[in-house]
N, C-alpha and C positions, 0 to 999 in steps of 0.2 A: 503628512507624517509617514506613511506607509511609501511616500516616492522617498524620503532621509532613510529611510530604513534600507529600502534597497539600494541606495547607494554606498552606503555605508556598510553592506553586506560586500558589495561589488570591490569596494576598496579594499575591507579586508580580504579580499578572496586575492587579489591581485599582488596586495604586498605579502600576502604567503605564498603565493608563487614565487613573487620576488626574492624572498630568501631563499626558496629552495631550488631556484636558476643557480641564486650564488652558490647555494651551499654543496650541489652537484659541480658545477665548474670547479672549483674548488678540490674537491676530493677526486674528479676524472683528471687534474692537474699533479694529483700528488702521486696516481695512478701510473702516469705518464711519468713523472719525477723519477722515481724507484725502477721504472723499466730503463729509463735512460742511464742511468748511474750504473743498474747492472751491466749492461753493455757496455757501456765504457769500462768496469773493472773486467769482463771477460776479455773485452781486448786488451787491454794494457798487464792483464797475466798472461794471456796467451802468447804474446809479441815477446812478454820478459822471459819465459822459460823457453820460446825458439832461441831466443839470445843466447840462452845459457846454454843447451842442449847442442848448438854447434858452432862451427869454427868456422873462418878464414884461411885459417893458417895450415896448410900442410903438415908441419911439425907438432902442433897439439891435434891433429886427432886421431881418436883413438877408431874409428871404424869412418868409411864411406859408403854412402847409400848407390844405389843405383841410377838413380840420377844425378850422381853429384855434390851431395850435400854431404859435408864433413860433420862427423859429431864427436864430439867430448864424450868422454866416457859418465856424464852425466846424461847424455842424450844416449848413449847405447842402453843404458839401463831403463831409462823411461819409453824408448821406442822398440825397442828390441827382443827384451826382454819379458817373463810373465807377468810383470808387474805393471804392463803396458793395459793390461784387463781391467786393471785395478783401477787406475786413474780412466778410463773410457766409464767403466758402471760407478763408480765414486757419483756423478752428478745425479744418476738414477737413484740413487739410494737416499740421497737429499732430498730429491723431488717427492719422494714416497714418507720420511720423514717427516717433512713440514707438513702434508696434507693428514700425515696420520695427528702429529702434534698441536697443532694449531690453536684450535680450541684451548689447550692448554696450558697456550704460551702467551707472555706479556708481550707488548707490541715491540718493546725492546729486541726482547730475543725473539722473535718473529723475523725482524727487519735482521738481526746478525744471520741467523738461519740463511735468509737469502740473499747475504755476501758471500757466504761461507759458498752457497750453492754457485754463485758467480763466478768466483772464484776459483773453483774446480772444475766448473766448464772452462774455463780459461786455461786450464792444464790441459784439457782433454783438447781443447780445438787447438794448442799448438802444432797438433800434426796438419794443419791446412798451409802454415808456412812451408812446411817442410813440402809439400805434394802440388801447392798452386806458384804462381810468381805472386809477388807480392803486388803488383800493378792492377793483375786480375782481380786478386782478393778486394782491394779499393774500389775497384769499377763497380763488381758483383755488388758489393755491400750500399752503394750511394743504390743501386738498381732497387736492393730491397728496401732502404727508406723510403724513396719516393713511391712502390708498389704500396709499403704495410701503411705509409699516412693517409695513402689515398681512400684504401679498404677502410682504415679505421676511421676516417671521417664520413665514408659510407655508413657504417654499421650505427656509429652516434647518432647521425642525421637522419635516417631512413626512417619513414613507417610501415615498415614493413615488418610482419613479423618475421625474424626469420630462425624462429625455436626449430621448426618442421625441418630444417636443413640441417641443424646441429647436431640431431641423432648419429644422422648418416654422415657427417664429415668425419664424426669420434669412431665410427664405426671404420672409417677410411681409412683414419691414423692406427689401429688394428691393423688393419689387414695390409698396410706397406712396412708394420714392423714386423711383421711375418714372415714378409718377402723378402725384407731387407736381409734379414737371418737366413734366409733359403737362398740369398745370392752370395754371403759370404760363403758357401761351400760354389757353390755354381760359379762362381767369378764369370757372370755372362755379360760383358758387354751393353746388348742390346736390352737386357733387363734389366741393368741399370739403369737405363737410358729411360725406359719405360714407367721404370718407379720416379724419376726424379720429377719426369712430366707430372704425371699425379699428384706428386709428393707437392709441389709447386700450388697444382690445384685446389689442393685439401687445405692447404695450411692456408692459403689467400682465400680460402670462406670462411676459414676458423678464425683468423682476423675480422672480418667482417662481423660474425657471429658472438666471439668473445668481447668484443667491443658495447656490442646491444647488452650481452648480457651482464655484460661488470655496469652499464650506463643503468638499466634495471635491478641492481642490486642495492643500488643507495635509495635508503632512507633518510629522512632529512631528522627524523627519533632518534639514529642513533647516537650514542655517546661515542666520547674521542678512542676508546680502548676497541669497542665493535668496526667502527670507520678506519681505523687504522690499519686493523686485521684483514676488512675487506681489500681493503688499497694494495695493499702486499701479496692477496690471493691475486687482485686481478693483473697486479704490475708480475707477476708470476706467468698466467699464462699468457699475456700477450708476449712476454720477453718468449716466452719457447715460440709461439708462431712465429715468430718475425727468425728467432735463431735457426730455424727449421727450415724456414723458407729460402733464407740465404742458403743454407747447407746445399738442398736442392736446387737453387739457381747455381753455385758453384761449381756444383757437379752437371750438370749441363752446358754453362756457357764457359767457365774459369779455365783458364790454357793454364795447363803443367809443366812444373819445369823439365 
């Protein structure tokens, strides 16, 4: 009697694992889902508003850049002008939005929140057309999938704790936005150089890191409206790692035109 008992302890021990294997794959899939999708609308805005913003044609433009690139008097106004600030902090202001909102918000307008946010990075990164060749930008970009799957199937699979490093990676992303603002007066070069390395750094253990911790946030309790929430928190910050990462690979390896 007491050997049925323990077995039958044992089985159910095992097929509640078994749901909650599934019910985590599941929700780390929908995780990945919503980071993918964002990516795909920031490129395919970014790619559309290069399009619009310049020309081919000699005869329609209205201003040339320095390297060459004709723009439409839609592209002077988005590149050139003050309003060039606007659309760069527009993605910050979303990003500070949703975190402040969230709790708030149905999953629905959650999930719109960070279209809207994708979307608007997608305005803002138009200007990597405009400053890399587009050859580069494809290379760079396959360089950071294959780098952020590798980190992110580290971070899922490991048992390692690695809470003890995420202090100081967040403490990292600090202090290269600091820098990054003290090189836009400095326009140095070699501190660019120096930030990007880093910046590379940081961001490939905050994949690592944000990976464990979105994998440690699922409960198999919660209902469809809290899982959904979480999904969207964590399909959030892995899309900035990985957007972060390419920036700073970009800016290192990406030839200009």
């Amino acid at each position: 009697m007491a050997d049925y008992d323990s077995n039958r302890i044992i089985r159910g021990q095992a097929a509640e694992a078994g749901v909650i294997d599934a019910g985590l794959r599941a929700y780390m899939l929908r995780v990945y889902n919503y980071m993918l999708v964002g990516l795909v609308l920031t490129g395919l805005t970014a790619y559309g508003v290069y399009s619009t913003a310049t020309t081919a044609d000699p005869a329609a433009a209205v201003a040339t850049l320095k390297n060459g690139v004709m723009l439409t008097s839609f592209g002077v106004t988005l590149y050139t002008t003050p309003l060039q600030w606007l659309f760069m902090l527009a993605p910050l202001g979303a990003v500070i939005y949703i975190n402040a909102r969230l709790r708030r918000m149905s999953v629905g307008g959650a999930q719109s929140a960070f279209w809207i946010f994708a979307g608007l990075m997608g305005v803002s990164f138009s200007t990597i057309f405009v400053v890399y060749a587009a050859s580069s930008i494809a290379q760079v970009f396959f360089i950071t999938a294959a780098a952020f799957g590798g980190l992110s199937l580290y971070g899922y699979t490991t048992k390692r704790d690695l809470s003890p490093i995420g202090s100081f990676l967040i403490m990292g992303v600090w202090g290269l936005m600091i820098a990054v603002v003290v090189n836009m007066f400095l326009q140095s070069p070699m501190m660019m150089w120096v930030i990007s390395v880093i910046g590379v750094g940081v961001f490939a253990g905050l994949t690592a890191y944000d990976t464990q911790r979105i994998k440690n946030m699922y409960q198999a309790s919660d209902d469809g409206t809290l899982a959904g929430k979480k999904s969207i928190m964590g399909a959030l910050a892995l899309y900035l790692d990985f957007i972060n990462m390419f920036i700073f690979l970009l800016q290192l390896v990406g030839n200009r035109r």
